[in-house]
C-alpha positions as CSV (number, residue, x, y, z in Angstrom):
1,X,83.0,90.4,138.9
2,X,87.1,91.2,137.9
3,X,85.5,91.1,134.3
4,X,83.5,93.7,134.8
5,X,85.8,95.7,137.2
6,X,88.7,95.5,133.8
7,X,85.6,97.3,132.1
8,X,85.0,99.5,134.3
9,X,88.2,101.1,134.9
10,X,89.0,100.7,130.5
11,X,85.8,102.1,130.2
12,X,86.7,104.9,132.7
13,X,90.7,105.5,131.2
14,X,88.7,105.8,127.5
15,X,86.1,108.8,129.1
16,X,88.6,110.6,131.4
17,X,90.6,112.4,128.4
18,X,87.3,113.0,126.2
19,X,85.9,114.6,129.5
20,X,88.7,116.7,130.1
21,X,88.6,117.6,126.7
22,X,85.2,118.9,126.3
23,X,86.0,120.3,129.5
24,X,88.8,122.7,127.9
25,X,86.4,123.4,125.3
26,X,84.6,125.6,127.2
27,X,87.1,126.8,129.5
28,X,88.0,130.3,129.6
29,X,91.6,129.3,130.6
30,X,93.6,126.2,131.1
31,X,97.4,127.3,131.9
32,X,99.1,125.0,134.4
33,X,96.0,124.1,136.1
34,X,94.6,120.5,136.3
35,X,90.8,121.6,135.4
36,X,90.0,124.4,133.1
37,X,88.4,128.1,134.7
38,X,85.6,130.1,133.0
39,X,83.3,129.1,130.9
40,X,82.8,130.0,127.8
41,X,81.6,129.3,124.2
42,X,84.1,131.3,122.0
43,X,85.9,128.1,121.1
44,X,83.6,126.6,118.9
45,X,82.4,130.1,117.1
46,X,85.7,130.8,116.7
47,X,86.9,127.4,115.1
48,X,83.6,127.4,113.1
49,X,84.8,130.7,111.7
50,X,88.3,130.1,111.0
51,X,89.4,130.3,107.8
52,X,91.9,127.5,108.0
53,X,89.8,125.2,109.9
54,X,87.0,126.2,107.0
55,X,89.0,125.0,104.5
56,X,90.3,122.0,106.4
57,X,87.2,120.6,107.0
58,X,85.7,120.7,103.5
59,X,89.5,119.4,102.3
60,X,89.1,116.0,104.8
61,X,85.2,115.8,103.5
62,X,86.4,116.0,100.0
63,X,89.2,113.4,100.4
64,X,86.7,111.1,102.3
65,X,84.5,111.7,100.0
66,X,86.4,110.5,96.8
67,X,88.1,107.9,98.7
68,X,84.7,106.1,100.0
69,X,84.0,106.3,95.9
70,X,87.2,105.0,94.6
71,X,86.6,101.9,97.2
72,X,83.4,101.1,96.0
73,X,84.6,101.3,92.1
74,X,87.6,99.3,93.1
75,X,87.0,97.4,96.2
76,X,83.6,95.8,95.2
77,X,84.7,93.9,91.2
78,X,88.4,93.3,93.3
79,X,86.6,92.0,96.5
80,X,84.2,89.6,93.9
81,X,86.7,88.5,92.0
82,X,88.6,87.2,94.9
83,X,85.2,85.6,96.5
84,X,84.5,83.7,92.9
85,X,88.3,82.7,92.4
86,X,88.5,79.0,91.8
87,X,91.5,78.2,93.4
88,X,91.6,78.1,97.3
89,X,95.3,79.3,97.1
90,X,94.5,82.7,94.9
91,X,92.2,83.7,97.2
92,X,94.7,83.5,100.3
93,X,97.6,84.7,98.2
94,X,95.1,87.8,96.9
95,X,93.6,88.4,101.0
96,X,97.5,88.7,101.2
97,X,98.1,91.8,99.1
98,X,95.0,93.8,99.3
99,X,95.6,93.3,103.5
100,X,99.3,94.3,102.9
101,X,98.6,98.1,102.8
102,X,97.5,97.2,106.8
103,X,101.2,96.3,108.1
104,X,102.5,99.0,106.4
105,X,103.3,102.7,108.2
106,X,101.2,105.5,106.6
107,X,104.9,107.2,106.8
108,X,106.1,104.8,104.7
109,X,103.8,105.2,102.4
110,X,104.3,109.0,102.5
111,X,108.2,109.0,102.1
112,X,107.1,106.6,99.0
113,X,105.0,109.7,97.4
114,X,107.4,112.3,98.3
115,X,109.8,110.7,96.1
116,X,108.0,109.6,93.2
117,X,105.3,112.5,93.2
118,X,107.6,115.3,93.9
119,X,109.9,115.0,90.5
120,X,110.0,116.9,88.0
121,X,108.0,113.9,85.7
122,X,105.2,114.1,88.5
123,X,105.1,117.2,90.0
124,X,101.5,116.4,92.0
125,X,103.0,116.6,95.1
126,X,100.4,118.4,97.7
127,X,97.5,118.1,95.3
128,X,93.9,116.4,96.8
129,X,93.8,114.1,94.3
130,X,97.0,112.8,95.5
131,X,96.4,112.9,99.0
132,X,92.9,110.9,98.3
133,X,95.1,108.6,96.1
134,X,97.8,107.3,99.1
135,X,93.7,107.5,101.2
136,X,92.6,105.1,99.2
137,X,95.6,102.9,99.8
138,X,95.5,102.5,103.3
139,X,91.3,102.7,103.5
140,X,90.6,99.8,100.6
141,X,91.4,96.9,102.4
142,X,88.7,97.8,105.7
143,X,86.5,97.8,102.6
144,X,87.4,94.7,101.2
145,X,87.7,92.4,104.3
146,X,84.1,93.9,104.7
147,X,82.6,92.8,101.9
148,X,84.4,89.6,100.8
149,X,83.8,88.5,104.7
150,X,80.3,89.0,104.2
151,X,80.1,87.2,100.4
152,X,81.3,84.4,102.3
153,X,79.0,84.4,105.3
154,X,75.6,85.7,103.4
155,X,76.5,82.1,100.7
156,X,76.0,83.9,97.9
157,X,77.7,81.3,96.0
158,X,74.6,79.4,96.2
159,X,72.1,82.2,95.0
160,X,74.7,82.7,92.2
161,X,74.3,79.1,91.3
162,X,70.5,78.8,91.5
163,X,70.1,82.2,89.4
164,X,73.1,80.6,87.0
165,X,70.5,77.7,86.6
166,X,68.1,80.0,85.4
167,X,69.7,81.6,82.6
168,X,71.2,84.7,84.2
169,X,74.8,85.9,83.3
170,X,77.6,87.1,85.1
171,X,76.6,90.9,85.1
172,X,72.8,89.9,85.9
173,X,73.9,88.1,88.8
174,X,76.6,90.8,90.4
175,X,73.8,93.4,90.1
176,X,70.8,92.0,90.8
177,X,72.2,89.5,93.8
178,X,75.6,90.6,95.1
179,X,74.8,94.1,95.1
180,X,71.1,94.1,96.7
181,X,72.7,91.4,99.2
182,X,75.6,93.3,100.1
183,X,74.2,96.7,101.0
184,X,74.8,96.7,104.5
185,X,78.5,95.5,103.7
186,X,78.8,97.9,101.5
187,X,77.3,101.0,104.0
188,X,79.4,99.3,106.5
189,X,82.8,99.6,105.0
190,X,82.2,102.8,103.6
191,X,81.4,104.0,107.1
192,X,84.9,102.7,108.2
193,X,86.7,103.6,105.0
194,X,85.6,107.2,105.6
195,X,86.0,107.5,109.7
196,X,89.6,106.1,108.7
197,X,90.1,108.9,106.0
198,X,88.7,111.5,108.4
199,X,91.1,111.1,111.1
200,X,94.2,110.3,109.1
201,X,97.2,112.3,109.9
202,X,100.5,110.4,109.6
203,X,100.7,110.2,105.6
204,X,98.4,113.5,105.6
205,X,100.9,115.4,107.0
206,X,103.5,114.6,104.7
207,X,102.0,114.9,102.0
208,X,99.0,117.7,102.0
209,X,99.3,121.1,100.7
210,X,99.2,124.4,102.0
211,X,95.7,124.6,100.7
212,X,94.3,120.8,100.9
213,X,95.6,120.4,104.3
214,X,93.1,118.0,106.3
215,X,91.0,118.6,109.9
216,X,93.8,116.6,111.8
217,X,96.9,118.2,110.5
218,X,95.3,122.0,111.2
219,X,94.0,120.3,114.5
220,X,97.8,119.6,115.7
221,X,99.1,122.9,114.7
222,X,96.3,124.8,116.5
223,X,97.4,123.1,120.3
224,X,100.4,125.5,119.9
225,X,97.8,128.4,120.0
226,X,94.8,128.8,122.7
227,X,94.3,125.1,124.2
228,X,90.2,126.3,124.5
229,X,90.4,126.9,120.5
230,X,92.2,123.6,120.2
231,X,90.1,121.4,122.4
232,X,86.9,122.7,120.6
233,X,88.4,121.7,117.4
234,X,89.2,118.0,118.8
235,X,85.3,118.1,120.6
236,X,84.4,118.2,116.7
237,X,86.8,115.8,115.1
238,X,85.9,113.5,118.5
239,X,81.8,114.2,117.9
240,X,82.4,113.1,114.0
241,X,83.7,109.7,114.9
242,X,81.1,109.0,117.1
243,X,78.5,109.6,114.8
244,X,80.4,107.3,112.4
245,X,80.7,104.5,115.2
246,X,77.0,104.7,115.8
247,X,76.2,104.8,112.2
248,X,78.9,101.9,112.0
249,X,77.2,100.0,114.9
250,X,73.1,100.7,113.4
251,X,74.3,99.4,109.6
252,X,76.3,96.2,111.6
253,X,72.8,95.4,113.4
254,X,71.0,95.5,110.3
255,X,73.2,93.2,108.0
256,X,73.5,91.4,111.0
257,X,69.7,90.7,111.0
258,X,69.6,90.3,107.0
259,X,72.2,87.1,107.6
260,X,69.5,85.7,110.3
261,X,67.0,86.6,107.6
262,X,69.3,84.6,104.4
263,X,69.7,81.8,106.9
């Protein structure tokens, strides 16, 4: 019974904001008032037909985008070759590194980018490719913990054996084992990596353009304007990672089933 009261009342402190929220997104007017008055629907034509917000929104999508492929060209030979490594210290030394970027402040990182990328010698400052570069960074090891986790738990050590045993190589096996039998993984961390680079704002805010600025960065410069506009805006961002978390949760229930399955 106290369990479920703690539930309750987290459960009620999570939905209060998110209601009021959506409440101020179609509210007329919300100036020194505890509850929005008017309704109205302006807010969201009005944010789906600002320019900035326009251009903010297909920035984040095209970070996300080439961060979610950078993982899977870089997270899925790392995240093998640490699952196949020989030596039980390697592995724990390289789960070390590639969970470093974790503990360490996305402000950090940005202060780290302004310096090196803001020279003279690398003047790529405020480019997308940049921005999706420090994205990457702090997105790749969700990805990896995913899929090495589930290398581990799926014993695929033990397919890679029998198929070794009949004449397959190294590149047969990753293709036509790990890959098939990671799928879910894979979806899985690409879902996080990608909610992650959707919502980022510390190290995006440093380090954006005038022109590649992301959804969150625009977001917190429009709650000096209208707080309608602003809470519309957040009602998107807010409806985004909900689709991810019940995308996250659907592709968790079905590698979930596929281990049952392996076992």
């Amino acid at each position: 019974m106290f369990l479920s009261w703690i539930t309750g009342v987290y459960l009620v402190y999570l939905a209060i904001p998110i209601a009021l929220l959506i409440m101020g997104s179609f509210g007329e007017l919300w100036l020194n008032t505890l509850l929005p008055t008017g309704v109205t629907g302006r807010w969201y034509v009005e944010v789906a037909t600002d320019p900035s917000f326009r251009r903010a929104f297909v920035a984040s999508l095209s970070v996300a985008t080439i961060t979610c492929a950078a993982s899977v060209a870089i997270g899925l030979p790392l995240g093998y070759a640490v699952f196949r490594a020989q030596s039980r210290r390697v592995r724990a030394f390289a789960r070390v590194l590639y969970q470093l970027p974790v503990a360490l402040p996305p402000l950090v990182l940005a202060f780290g980018f302004i310096l090196v990328f803001s020279s003279d010698t690398l003047p790529w400052l405020g480019s997308i490719w940049l921005l999706a570069a420090g994205h990457i960074v702090l997105g790749l090891p969700y990805f990896l913990q995913t899929v090495v986790s589930d290398m581990q738990r799926l014993g695929l050590r033990t397919l890679e054996d029998a198929a070794e045993s009949l004449g397959s190589n190294g590149l047969q096996r990753f293709m036509h084992i790990v890959v098939p039998a990671l799928r879910h993984s894979i979806l899985a961390g690409l879902i996080i990596v990608a909610a992650l680079s959707i919502g980022e704002f510390q190290f995006s805010n440093l380090v954006a353009g005038f022109l590649n600025r992301t959804y969150p960065v625009v977001l917190l410069q429009a709650f000096y304007g209208a707080t309608g506009f602003a809470c519309a805006a957040t009602v998107i961002l807010l409806s985004l990672a909900f689709l991810a978390a019940v995308s996250g949760s659907l592709v968790a229930g079905g590698a979930t089933r596929m281990k049952v399955n392996v076992a």
